[in-house]
Backbone as CSV, one residue per row, in Angstrom:
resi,resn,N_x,N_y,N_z,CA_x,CA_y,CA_z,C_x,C_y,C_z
1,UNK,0.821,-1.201,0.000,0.000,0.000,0.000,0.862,1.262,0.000
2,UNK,1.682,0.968,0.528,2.877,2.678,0.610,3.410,2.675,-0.605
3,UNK,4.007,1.607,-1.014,4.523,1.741,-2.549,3.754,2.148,-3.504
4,UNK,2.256,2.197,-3.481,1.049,2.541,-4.570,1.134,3.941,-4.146
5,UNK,0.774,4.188,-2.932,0.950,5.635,-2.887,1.689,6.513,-2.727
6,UNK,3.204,5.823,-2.970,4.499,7.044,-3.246,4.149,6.910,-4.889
7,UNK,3.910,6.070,-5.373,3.685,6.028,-7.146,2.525,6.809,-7.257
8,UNK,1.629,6.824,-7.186,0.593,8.080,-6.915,1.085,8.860,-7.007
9,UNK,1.606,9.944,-5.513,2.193,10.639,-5.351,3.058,11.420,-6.360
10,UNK,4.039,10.512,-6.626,4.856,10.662,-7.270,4.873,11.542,-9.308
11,UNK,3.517,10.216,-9.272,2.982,10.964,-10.590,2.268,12.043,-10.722
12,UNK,1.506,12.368,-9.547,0.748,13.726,-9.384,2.109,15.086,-9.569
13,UNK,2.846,14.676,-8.989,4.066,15.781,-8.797,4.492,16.237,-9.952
14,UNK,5.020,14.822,-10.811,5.318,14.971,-12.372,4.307,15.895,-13.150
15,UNK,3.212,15.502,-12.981,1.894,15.921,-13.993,2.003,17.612,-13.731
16,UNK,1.905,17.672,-11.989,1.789,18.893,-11.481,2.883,20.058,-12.177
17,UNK,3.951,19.742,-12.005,5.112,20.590,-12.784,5.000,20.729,-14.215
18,UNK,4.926,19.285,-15.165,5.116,19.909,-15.956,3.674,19.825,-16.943
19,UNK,2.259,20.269,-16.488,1.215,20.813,-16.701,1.347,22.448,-16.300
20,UNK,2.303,22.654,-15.736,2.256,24.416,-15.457,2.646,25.739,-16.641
21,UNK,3.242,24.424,-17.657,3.318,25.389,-18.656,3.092,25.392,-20.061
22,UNK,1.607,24.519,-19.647,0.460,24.384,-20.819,-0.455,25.473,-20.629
23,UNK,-0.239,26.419,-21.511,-1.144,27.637,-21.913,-2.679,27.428,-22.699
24,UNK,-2.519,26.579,-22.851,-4.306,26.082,-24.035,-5.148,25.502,-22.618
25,UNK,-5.607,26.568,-21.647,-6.018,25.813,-20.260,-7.617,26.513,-20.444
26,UNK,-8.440,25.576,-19.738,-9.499,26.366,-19.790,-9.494,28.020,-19.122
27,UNK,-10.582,28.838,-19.136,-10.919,30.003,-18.530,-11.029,29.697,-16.967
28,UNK,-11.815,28.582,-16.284,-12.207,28.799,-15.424,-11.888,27.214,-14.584
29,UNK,-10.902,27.086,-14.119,-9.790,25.847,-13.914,-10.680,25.122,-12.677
30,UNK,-11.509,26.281,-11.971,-11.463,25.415,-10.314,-12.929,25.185,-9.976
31,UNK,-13.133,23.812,-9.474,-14.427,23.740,-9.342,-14.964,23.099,-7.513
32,UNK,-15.850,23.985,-7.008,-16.119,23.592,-5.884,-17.507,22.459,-5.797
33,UNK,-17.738,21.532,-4.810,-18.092,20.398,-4.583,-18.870,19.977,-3.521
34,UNK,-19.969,20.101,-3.456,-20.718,19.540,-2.027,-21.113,18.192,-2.194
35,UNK,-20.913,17.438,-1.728,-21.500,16.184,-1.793,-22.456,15.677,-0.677
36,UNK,-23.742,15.207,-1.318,-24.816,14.938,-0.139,-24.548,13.717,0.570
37,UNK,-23.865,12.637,-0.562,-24.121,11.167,0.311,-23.572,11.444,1.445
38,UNK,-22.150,11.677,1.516,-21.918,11.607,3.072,-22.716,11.573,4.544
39,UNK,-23.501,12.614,4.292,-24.365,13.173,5.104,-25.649,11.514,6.109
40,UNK,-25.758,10.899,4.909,-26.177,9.063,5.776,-25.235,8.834,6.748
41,UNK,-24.000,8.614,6.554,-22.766,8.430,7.771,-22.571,9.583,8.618
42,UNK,-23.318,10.621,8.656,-22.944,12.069,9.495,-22.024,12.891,9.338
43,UNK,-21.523,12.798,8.078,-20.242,13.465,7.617,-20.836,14.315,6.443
44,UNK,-20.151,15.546,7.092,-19.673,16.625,6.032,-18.736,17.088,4.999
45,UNK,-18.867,16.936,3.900,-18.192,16.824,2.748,-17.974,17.892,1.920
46,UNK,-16.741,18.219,1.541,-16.306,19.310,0.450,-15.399,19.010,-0.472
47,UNK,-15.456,19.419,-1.785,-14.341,18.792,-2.174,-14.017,20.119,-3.337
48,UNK,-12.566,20.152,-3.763,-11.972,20.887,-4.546,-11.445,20.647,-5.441
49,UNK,-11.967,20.961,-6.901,-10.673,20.313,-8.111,-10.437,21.467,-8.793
50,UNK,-9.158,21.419,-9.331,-8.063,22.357,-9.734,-7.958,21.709,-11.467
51,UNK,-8.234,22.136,-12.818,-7.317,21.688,-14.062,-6.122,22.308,-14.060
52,UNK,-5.345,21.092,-13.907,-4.129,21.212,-14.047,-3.780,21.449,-15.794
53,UNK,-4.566,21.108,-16.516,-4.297,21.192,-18.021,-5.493,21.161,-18.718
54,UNK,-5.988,20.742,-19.846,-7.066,20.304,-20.915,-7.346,18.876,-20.631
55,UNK,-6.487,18.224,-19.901,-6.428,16.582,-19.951,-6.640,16.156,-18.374
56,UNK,-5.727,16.966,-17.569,-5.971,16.497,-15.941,-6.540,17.701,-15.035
57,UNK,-6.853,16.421,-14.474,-7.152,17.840,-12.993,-7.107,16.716,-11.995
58,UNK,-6.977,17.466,-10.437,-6.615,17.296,-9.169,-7.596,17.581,-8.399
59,UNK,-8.358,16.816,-7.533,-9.121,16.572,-6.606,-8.799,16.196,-5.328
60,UNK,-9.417,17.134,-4.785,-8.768,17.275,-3.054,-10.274,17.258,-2.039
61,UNK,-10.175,16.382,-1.916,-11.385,16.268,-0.445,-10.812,16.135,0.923
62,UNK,-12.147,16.849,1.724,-12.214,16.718,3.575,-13.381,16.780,3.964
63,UNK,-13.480,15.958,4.690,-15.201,15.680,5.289,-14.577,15.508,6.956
64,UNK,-15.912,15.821,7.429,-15.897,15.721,9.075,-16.820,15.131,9.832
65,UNK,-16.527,14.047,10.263,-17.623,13.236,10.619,-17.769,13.402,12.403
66,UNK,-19.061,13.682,12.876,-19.710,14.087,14.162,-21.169,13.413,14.687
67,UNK,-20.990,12.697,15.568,-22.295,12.014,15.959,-22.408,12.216,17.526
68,UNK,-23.558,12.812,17.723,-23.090,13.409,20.017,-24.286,12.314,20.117
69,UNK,-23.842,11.418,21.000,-24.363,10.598,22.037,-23.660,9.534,22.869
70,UNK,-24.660,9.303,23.922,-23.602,8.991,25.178,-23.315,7.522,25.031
71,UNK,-23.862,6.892,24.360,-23.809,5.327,24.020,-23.281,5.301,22.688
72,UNK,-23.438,5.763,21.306,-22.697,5.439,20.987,-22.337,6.841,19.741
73,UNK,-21.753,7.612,20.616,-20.829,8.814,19.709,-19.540,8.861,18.895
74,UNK,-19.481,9.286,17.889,-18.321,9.410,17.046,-18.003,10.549,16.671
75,UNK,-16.670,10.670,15.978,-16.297,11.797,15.723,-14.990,11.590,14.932
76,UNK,-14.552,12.320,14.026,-13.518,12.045,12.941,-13.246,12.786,12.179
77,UNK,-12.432,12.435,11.063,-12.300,13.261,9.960,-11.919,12.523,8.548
78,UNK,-12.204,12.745,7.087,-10.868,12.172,6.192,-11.036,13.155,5.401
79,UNK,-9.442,12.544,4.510,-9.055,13.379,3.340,-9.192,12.438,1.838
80,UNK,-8.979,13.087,0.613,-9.032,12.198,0.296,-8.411,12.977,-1.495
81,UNK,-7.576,12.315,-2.014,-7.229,12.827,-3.323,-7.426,11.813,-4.660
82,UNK,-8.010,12.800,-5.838,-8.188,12.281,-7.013,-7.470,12.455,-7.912
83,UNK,-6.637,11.705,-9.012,-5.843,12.187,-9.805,-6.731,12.161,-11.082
84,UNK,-7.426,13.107,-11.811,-8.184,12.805,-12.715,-7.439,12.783,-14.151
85,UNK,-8.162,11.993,-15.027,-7.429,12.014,-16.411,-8.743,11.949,-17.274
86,UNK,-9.034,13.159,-17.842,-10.114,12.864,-18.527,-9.684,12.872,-19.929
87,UNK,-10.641,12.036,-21.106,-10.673,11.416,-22.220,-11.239,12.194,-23.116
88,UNK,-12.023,13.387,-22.564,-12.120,14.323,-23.589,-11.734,15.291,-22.965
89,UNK,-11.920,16.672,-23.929,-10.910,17.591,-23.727,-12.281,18.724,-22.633
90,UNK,-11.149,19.559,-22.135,-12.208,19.431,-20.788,-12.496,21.452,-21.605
91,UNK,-12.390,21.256,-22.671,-12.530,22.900,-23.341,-13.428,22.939,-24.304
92,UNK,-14.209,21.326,-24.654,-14.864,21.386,-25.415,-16.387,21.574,-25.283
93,UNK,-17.095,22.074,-26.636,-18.229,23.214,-25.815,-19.437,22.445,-25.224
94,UNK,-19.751,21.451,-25.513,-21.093,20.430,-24.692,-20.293,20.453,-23.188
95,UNK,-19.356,20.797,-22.626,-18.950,20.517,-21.299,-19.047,19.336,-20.579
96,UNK,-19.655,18.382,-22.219,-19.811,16.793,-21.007,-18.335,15.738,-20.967
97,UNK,-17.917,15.686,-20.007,-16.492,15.323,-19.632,-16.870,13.556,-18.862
98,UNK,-15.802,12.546,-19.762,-15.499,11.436,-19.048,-14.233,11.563,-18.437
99,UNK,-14.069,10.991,-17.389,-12.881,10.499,-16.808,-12.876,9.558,-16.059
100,UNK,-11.153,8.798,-16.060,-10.709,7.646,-15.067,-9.659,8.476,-13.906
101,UNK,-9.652,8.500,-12.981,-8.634,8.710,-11.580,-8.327,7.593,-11.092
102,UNK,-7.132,7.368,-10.572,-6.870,6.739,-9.064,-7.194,7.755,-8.339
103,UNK,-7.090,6.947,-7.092,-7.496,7.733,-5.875,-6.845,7.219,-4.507
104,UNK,-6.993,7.790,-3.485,-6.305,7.903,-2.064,-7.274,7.953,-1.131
105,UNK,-7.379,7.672,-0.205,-7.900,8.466,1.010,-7.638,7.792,2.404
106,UNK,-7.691,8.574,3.560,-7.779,8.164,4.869,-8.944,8.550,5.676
107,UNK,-9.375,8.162,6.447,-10.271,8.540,7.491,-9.586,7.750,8.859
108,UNK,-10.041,8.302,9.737,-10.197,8.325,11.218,-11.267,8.769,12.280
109,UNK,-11.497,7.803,13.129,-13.122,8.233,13.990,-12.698,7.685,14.678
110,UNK,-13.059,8.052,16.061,-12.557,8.144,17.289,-14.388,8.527,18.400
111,UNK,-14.350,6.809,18.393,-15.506,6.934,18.891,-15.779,7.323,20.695
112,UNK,-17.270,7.655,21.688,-17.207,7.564,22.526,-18.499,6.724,22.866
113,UNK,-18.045,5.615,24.157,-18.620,4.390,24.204,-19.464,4.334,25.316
114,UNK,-20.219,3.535,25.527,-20.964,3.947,27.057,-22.691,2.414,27.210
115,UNK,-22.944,2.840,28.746,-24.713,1.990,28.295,-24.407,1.972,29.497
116,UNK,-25.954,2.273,29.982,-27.099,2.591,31.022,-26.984,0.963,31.469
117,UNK,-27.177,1.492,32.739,-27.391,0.028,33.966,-28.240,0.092,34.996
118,UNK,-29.297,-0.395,34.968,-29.722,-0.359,36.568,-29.573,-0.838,37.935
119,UNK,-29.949,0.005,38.848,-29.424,0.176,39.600,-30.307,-0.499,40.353
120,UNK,-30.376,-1.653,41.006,-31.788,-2.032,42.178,-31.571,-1.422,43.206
121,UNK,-30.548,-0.475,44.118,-30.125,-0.244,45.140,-31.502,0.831,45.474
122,UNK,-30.519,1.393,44.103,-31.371,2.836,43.776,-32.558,3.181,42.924
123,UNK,-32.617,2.398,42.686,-33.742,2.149,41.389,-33.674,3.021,40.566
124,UNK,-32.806,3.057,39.986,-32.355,3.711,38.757,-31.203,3.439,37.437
125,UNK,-31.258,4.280,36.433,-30.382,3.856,35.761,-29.224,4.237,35.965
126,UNK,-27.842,4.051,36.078,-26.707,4.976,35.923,-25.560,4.330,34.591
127,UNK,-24.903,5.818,34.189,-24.468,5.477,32.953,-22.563,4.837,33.098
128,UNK,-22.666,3.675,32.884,-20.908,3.258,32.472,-20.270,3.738,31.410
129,UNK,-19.258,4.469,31.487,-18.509,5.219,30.548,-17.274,3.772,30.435
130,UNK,-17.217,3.921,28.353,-16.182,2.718,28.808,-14.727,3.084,27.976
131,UNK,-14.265,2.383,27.349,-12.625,3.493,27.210,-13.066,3.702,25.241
132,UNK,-12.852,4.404,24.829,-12.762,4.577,23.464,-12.276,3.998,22.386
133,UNK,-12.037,3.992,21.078,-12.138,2.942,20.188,-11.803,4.091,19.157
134,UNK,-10.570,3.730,18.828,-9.766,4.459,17.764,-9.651,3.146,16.291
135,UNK,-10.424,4.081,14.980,-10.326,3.401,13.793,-9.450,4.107,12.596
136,UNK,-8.298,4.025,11.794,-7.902,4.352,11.290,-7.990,3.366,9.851
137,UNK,-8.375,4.110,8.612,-8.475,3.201,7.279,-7.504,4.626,6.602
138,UNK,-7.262,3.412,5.145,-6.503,3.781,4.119,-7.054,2.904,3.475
139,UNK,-7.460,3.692,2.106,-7.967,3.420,0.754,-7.286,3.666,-0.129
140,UNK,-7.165,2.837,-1.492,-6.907,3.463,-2.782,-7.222,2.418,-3.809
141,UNK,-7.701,3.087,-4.742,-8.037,2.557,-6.007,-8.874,3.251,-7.267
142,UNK,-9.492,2.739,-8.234,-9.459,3.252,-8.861,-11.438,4.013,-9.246
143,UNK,-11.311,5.102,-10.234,-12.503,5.522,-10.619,-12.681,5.719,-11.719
144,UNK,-14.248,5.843,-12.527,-14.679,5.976,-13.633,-15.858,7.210,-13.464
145,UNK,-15.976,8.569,-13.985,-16.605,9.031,-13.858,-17.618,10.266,-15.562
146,UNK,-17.727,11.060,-14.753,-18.798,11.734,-15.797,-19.331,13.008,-15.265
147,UNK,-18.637,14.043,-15.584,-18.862,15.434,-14.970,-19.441,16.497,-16.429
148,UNK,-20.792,16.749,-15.554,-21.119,17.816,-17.037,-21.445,19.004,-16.237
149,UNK,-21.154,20.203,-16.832,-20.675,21.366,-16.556,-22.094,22.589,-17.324
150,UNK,-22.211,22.755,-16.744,-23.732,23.447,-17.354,-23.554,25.040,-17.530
151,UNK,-23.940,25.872,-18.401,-23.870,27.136,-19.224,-23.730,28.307,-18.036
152,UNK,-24.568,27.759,-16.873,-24.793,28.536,-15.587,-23.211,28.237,-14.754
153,UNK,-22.439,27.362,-15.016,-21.016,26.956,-14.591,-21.357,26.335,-13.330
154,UNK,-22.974,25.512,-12.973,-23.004,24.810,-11.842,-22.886,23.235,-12.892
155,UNK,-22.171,22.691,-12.059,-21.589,20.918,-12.641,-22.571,19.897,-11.739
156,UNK,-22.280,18.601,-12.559,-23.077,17.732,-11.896,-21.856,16.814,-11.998
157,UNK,-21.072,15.630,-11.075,-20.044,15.087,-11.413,-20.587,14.020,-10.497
158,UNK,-20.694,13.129,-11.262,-20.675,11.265,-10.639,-19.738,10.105,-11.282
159,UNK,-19.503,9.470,-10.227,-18.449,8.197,-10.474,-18.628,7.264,-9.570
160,UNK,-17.979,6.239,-9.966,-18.324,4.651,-9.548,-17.144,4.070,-10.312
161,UNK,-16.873,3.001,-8.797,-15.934,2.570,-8.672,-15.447,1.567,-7.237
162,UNK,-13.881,1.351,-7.204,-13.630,0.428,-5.963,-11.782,0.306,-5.547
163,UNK,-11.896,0.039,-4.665,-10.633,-0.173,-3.801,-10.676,-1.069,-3.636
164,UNK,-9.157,-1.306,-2.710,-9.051,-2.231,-1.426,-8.970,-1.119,-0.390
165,UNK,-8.947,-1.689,0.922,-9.419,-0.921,2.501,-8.601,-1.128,3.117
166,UNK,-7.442,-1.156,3.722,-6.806,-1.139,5.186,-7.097,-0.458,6.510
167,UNK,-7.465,-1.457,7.739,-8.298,-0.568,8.805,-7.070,-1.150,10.055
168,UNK,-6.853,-0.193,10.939,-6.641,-0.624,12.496,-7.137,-0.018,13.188
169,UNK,-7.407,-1.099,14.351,-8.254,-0.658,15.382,-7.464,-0.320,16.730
170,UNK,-7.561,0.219,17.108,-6.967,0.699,18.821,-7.918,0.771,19.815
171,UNK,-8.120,0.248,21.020,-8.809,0.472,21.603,-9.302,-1.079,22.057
172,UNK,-10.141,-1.200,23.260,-10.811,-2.576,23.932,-12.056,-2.659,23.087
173,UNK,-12.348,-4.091,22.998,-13.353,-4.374,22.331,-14.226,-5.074,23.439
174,UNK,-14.989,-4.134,23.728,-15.624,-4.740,25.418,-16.443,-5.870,24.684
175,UNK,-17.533,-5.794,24.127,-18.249,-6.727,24.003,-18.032,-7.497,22.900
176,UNK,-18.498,-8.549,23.097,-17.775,-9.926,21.370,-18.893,-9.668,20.228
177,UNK,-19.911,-8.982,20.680,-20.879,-8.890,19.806,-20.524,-7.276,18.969
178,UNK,-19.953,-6.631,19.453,-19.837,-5.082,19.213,-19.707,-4.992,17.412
179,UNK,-19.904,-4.021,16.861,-19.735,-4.109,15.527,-18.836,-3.044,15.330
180,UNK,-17.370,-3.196,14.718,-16.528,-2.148,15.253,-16.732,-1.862,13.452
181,UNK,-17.564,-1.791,12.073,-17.392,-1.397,11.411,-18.875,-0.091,11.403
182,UNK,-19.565,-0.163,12.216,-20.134,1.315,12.295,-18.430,2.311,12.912
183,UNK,-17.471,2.145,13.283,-16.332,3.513,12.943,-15.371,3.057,12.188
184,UNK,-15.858,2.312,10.996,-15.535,2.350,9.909,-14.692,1.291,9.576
185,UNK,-14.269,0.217,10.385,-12.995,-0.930,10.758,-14.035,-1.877,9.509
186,UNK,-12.979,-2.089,8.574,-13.603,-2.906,7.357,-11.520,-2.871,6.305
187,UNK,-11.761,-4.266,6.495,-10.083,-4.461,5.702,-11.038,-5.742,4.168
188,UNK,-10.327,-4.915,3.098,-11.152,-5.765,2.078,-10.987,-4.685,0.971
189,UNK,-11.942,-5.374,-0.553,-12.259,-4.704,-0.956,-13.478,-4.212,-0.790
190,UNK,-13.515,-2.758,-1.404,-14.466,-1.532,-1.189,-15.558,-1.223,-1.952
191,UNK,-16.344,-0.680,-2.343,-16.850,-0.386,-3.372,-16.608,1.345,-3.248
192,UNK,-17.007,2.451,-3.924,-17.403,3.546,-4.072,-18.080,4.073,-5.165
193,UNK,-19.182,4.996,-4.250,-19.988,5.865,-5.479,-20.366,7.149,-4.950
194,UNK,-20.275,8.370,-5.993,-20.543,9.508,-5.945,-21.267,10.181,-6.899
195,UNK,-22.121,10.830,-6.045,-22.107,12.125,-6.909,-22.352,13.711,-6.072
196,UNK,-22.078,14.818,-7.120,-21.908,16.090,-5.717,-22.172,17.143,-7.160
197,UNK,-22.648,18.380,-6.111,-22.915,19.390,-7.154,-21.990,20.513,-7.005
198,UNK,-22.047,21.018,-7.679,-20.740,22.118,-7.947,-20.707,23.206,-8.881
199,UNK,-19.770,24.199,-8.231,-19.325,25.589,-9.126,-18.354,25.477,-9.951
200,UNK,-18.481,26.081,-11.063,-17.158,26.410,-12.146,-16.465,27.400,-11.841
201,UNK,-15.418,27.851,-11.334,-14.743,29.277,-11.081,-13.892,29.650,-11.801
């Protein structure tokens, strides 16, 4: 997995430099990104892409994931980068654009754990606080997508696609029944799908 993503890396850097001094670039390079799905998992999503040329562009996401309760609260964050390569030219005038990316991402959630007990003494409930549960994943793989860009310069961009997942867990696993992939602990392959609406700038 580190070796895929210094090669990643690596090629974004290349592209990045020497795309800086391709002049045939569109007018309006940068496009902003809300994406709703997130919002089922409690996460807030933004995302940013940059044309780097007529052919690529660079996609940069961060979402923030927040859930308040005393039994079972979470809280987190990920990032996440697209290397796009699209197949038509991203200047041409229907604005309807295919592309393939690899992709990257991490997340982390850092849950807080807990459950009500009664009390016969007292006849009541009181709450056990229990120790927390740290999930860390790494993703990467690949995408197929379809971004069309409308006269008003608001875009519609969806893709579908899949990884593999790397997850560790930190933390006690009090109960054998617990499901430690509600904070996200899933090692495998992935699936992914999007779509998000957006500005042309």
């Amino acid at each position: 997995m580190k070796k895929i993503a210094t090669l990643i890396l690596a090629t974004i850097i290349w592209t990045v430099c020497s795309a800086q001094d391709n002049s045939d670039t569109t007018d309006n390079k940068n496009f902003f990104y809300l994406n709703p799905l997130p919002f089922v998992n409690n996460t807030f999503q933004i995302n940013f892409e940059r044309l780097l040329s007529n052919k690529i562009g660079l996609l940069l996401s961060s979402g923030c994931t927040l859930v308040s309760g005393y039994d079972d609260g979470k809280r987190g964050g990920n990032g996440e980068i697209q290397f796009r390569i699209y197949l038509s030219d991203t200047k041409n005038k229907a604005r309807k654009l295919f592309y393939f990316s690899p992709y990257a991402r991490f997340q982390y959630i850092e849950s807080t754990l807990g459950y009500y007990q009664w009390n016969n003494d007292n006849k009541e409930y009181y709450f056990i606080d229990l120790p927390d549960v740290y999930v860390s994943s790494y993703t990467g793989g690949l995408l197929i997508g379809f971004k069309w860009v409308l006269n008003t310069r608001l875009s519609i961009d969806t893709y579908i696609g899949g990884g593999m997942q790397i997850s560790q867990f930190n933390g006690e696993k009090v109960f054998p029944t617990m499901d430690i992939r509600y904070y996200g602990y899933y090692t495998g392959p992935i699936p992914k799908l999007g779509i998000q609406f957006g500005y042309n700038f």
